[in-house]
Residue, then its C-alpha position, 0 to 999 in steps of 0.5 A: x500511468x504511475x505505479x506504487x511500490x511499497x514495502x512494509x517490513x512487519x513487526x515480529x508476529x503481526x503478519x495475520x493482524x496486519x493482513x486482515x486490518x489492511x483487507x478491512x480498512x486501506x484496501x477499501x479506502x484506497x479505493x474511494x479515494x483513486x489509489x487503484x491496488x494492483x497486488x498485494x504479496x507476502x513474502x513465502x521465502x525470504x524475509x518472513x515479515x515482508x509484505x509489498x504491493x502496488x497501487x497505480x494512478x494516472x499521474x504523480x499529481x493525481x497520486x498526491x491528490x489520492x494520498x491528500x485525501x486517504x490521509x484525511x479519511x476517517x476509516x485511516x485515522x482510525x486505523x492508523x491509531x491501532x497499536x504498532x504493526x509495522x516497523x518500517x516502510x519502503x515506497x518507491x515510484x515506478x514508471x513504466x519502461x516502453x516495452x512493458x506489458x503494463x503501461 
């Protein structure tokens, strides 16, 4: 298993519309397309225009194959023609440690 760490850093007042489009729109379409969604936090101390969450799949391939089709999906390309939300965006790949209660 592959784990996703994606950081998005928020446009100035977009928190409550970023949260309820994402809930309507990407949570689902990940979903349909096998990005499975671990979590999904806010930030509560610390930089107020930060959200993260983790999606998991069974291998880097399988991600690739997940993203193909995501990007591809008519419920995303409507989303993404929203007005800007988002200022910038960190992902990372985690794989996990040998000892780690999530494998």
């Amino acid at each position: 298993m592959i784990y996703e760490h994606r950081t998005y850093y928020l446009l100035p007042g977009k928190l409550p519309e970023f949260l309820q489009a994402f809930e309507e729109t990407p949570a689902k379409v990940f979903e349909r397309h096998g990005a499975k969604l671990i979590g999904f936090w806010v930030t509560e101390i610390g930089q107020s225009n930060e959200v993260i969450y983790i999606l998991a799949y069974d291998s880097l391939a399988e991600r690739e194959r997940a993203w193909q089709r995501i990007n591809q999906d008519e419920e995303m390309l409507k989303y993404r023609q929203a007005p800007p939300r988002v200022e910038k965006i960190k992902v990372r790949i985690l794989r996990p440690s040998t000892f780690s209660p999530l494998k």
